[in-house]
C-alpha positions in Angstrom: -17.8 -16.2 -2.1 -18.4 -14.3 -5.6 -15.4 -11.7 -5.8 -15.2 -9.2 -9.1 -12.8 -8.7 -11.4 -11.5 -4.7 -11.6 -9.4 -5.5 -14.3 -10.9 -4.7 -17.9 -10.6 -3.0 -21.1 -13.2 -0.7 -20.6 -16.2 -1.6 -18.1 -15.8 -4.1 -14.8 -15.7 -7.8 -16.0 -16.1 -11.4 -15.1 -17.1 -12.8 -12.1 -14.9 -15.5 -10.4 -16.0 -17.8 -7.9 -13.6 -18.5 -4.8 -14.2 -20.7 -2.5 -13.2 -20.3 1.0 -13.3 -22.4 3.8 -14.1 -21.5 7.5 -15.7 -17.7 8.4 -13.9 -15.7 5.7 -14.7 -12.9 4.5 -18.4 -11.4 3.3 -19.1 -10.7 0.0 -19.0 -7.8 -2.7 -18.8 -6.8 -6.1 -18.7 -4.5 -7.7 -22.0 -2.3 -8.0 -22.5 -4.3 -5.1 -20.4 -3.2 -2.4 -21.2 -3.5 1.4 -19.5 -2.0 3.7 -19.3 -4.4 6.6 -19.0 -4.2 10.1 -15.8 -2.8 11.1 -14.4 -0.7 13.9 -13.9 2.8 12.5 -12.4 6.3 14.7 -11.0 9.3 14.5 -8.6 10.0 11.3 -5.5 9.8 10.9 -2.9 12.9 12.1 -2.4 15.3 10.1 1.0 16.6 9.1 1.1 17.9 5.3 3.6 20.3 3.9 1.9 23.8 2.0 2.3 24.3 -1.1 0.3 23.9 -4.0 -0.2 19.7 -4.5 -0.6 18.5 -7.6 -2.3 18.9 -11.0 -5.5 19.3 -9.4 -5.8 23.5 -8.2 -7.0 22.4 -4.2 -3.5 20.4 -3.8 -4.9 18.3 -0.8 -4.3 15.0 0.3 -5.4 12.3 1.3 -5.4 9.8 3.8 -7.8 7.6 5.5 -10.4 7.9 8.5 -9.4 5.0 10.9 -7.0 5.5 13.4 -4.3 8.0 14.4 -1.4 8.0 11.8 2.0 8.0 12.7 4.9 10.2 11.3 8.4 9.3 10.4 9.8 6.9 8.0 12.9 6.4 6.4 15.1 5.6 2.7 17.6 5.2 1.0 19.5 3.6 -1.7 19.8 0.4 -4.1 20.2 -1.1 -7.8 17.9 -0.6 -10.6 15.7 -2.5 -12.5 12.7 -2.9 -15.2 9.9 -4.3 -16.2 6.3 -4.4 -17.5 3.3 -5.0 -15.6 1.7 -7.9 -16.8 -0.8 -8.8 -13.1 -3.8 -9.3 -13.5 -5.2 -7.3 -10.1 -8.5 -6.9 -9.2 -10.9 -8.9 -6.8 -11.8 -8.1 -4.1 -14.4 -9.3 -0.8 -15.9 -7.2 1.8 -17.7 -7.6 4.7 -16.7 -8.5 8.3 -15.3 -6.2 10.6 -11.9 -4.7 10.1 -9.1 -6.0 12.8 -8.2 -4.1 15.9 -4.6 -4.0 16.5 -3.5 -7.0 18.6 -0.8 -7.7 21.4 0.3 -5.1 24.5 2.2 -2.0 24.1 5.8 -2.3 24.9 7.6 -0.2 26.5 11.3 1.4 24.7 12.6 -1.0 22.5 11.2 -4.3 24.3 8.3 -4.3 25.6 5.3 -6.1 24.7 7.4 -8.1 21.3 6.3 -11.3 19.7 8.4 -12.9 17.4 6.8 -13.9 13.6 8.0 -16.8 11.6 11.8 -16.6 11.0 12.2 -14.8 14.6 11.3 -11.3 13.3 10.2 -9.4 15.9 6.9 -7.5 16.2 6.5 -5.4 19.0 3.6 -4.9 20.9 0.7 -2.9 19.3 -2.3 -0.7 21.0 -4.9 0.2 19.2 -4.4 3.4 17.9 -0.6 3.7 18.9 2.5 1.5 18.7 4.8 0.5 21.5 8.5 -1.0 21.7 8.9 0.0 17.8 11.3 2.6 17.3 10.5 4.6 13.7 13.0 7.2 12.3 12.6 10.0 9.5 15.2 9.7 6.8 17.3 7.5 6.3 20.3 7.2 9.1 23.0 5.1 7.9 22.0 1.3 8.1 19.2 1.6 9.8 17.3 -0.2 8.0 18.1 -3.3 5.4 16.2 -0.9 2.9 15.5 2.6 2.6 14.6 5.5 0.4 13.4 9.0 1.5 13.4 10.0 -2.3 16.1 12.8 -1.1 18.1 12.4 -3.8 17.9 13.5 -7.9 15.7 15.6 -9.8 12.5 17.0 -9.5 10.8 15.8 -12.2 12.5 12.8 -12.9 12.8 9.6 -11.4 14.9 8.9 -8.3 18.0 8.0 -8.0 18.7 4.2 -8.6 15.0 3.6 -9.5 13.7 2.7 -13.3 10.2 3.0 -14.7 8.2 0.4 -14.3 5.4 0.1 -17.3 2.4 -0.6 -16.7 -0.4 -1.8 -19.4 -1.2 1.7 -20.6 0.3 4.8 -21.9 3.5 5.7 -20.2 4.7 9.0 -18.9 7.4 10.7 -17.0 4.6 12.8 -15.1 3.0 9.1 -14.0 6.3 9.3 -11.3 8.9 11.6 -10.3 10.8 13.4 -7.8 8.5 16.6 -6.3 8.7 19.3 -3.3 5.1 20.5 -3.4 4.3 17.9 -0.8 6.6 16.0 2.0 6.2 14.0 4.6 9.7 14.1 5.7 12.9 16.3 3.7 12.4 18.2 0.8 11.2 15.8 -2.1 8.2 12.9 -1.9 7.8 10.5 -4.9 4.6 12.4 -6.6 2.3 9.7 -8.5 0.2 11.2 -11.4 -2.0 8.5 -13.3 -3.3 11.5 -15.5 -7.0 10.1 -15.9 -6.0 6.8 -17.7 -5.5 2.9 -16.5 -2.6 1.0 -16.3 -0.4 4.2 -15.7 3.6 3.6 -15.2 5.3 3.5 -11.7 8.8 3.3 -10.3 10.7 0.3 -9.6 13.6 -0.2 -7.7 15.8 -3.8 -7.4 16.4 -5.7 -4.0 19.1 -7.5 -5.4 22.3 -8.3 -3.2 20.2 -8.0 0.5 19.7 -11.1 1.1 16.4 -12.5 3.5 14.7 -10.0 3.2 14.0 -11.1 -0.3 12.0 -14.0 0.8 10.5 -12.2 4.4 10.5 -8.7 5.5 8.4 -5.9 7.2 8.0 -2.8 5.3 6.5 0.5 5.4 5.5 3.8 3.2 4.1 7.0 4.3 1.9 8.4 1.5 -0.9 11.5 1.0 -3.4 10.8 -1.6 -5.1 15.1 -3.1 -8.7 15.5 -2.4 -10.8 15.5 -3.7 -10.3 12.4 -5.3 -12.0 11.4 -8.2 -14.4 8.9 -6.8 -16.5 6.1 -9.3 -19.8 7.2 -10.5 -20.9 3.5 -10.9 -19.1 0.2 -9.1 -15.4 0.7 -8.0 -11.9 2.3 -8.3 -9.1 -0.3 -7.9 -6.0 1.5 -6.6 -2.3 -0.6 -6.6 0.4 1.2 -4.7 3.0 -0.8 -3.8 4.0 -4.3 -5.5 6.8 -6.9 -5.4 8.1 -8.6 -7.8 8.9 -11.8 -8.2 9.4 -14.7 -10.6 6.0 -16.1 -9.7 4.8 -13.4 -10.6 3.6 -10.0 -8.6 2.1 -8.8 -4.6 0.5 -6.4 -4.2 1.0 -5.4 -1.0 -0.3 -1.7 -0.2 -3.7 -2.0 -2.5 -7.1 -0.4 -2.7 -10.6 -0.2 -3.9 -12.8 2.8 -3.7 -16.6 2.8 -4.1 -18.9 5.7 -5.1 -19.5 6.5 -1.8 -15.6 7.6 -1.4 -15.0 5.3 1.3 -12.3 2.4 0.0 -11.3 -1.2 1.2 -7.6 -2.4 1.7 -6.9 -5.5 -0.3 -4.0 -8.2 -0.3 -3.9 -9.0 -4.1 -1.6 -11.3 -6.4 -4.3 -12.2 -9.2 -8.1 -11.9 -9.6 -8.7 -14.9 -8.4 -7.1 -14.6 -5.3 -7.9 -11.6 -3.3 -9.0 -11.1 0.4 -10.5 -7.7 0.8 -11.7 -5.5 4.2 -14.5 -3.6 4.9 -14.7 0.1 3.2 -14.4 1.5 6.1 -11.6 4.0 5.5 -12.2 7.7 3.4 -9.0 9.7 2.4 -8.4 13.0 3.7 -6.2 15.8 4.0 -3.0 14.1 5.9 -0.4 12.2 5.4 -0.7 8.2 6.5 1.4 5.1 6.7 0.9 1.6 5.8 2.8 -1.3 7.0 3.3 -4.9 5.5 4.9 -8.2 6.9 5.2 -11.0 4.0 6.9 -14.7 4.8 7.8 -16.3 1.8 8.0 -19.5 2.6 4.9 -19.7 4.7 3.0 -18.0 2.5 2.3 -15.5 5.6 0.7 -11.3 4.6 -0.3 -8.9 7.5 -1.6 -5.5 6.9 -1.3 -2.5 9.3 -3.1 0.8 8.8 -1.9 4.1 11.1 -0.4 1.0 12.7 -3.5 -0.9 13.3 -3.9 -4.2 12.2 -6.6 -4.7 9.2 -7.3 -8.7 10.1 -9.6 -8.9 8.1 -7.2 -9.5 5.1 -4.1 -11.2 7.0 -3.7 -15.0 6.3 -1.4 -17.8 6.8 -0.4 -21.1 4.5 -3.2 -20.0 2.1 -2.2 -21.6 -1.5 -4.2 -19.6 -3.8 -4.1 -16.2 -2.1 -0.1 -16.6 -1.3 3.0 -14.8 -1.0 5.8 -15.5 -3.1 8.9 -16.9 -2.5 11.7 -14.6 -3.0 11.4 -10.8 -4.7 13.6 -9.1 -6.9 12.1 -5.7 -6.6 9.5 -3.3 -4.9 7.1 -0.9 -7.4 6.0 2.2 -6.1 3.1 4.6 -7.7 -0.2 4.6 -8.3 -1.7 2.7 -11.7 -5.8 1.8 -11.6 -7.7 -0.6 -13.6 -10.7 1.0 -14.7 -11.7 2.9 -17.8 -13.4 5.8 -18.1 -11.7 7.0 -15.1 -13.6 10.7 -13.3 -10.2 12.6 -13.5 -6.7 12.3 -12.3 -5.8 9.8 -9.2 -2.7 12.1 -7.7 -0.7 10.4 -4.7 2.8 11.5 -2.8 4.8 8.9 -1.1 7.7 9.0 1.1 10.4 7.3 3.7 9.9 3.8 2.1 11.7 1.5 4.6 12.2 -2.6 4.3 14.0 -4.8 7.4 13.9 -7.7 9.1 12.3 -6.1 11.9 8.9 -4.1 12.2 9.6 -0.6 11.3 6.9 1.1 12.6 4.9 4.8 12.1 5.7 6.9 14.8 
């Protein structure tokens, strides 16, 4: 499988060679993207705040096309932390089809569950819906192991407890802060601002002090991406929007790749080299969405859930190039991309970021 580097000073560079063993994945590169098989439907729900969003004058939003989307979430509070962003991200395969949710739906709180490595519990998915997994707006008092609805400091600055995490290009204070002019849940969002340029500065915020789920966790982040987006006029847009960190290095977790068409890929990434991709069979759109992620340090386990269906296509076990890492110190939040000339402005809200032991879930 030939996968493409997205990372580069200014054009799309390098072409790595990964070889993978069994039916994996199709491939793509950039400028030559195919879309794949997969299983699309109806968009995701729609629940965006008014108000005018962003830089751009139509403050839309986006989301993606697949599947209903849940709403609620939940935050909350922790230590600080800082860093630079020295990943190299990028890479990316397509092709396949992209996974249906698996298992039954449950029924109240246990119905239909299945217990992951470690004995965390997943409960029962439909496709298109969740059962047995009980999702709450805000942050209620230890409800979750981690959680931030970005409900508390200034608008226009950073939240509460969280630092700025660099990235390889110009920073700014407009790349992440506190803003009301979209929510998904309360009266602020985190509000993401790349500003046209690569490499753009995101937030950070440490997971020191709780314990496993440093080393294996589900998490989960609502977030609304302004439309129109400014799409690539030639190969592809890579898109990281949540990371963790770690002494080997970073995950990213919740990541993307657009391609001219406007229709984008989700992608597990930790270096160039190492990247499983989906089809591009999701387009963003006026709503807000969630994504979900379950990572198991020690055996080097990553599933991805979209509107709280399963993307297969990129989930793997035991893998020891594509891997998770063994024990984080901290989750990034924002958007930074990796391509120069970028079209415009990449503007993104996120909210009720939520981290436990057990699946969290959208609805």
């Amino acid at each position: 499988m030939t996968v493409t580097s997205h990372r580069g000073a200014g054009t799309l560079i390098g072409t790595l060679v990964v070889l993978f063993i069994g039916p994996a994945l199709g491939c793509s590169g950039a400028g030559m993207i195919s879309s794949g098989n997969g299983g699309s439907s109806a968009g995701g729900s729609s629940a965006p705040s008014t108000g005018s969003g962003g830089r751009v004058a139509s403050g839309g939003a986006a989301g993606m096309l697949p599947l209903q989307g849940g709403s609620s979430g939940s935050k909350g509070s922790g230590g600080s932390s800082s860093g630079v962003d020295a990943s190299s991200t990028g890479g990316f395969g397509a092709g396949g089809s992209s996974g249906s949710s698996g298992g039954s739906a449950g029924s109240s709180s246990t119905g239909g569950a299945r217990a992951d490595g470690g004995g965390h519990v997943d409960a029962g998915i439909a496709a298109g819906g969740e059962g047995g997994v009980s999702a709450e707006a805000g942050c209620a008092a230890g409800k979750y192991k981690f959680c931030e609805d970005f409900e508390t400091g200034t608008v226009g600055k950073l939240p509460t407890g969280w630092t700025q995490y660099n990235g390889f290009g110009p920073a700014s204070p407009e790349n992440a802060a506190l803003a009301t002019d979209q929510v998904h849940s309360g009266k602020m969002s985190l509000k993401t601002d790349d500003l046209g340029l690569k490499g753009a500065a995101r937030a950070m915020k440490s997971l020191a002090g709780l314990g496993d789920i440093t080393t294996r966790h589900w998490g989960r982040i609502f977030y609304k991406v302004q439309v129109p987006d400014p799409k690539p006029t030639s190969g592809v847009i890579h898109n990281t929007w949540v990371t963790l960190l770690s002494a080997e290095g970073t995950n990213h977790v919740v990541d993307t790749v657009e391609e001219t068409s406007g229709m984008h890929q989700w992608i597990y990434n930790r270096t160039d080299s190492c990247a499983v991709g989906s089809p591009y069979n999701w387009k963003y759109d006026n709503a807000w969405h969630c994504a979900e992620w379950y990572v198991d340090g020690p055996a080097s386990t990553y599933r991805f859930f979209s509107d709280s269906t399963e993307v297969t296509s990129i989930d793997f076990t035991g893998k020891t190039c594509t891997k998770v890492s063994n024990g984080y110190t901290a989750v990034i939040v924002g958007s930074t991309t990796y391509q120069t000339p970028l079209p415009g402005a990449r503007i993104i809200w996120f909210d009720d970021l939520a981290i436990d032991d057990n699946r969290i879930g959208c609805n």
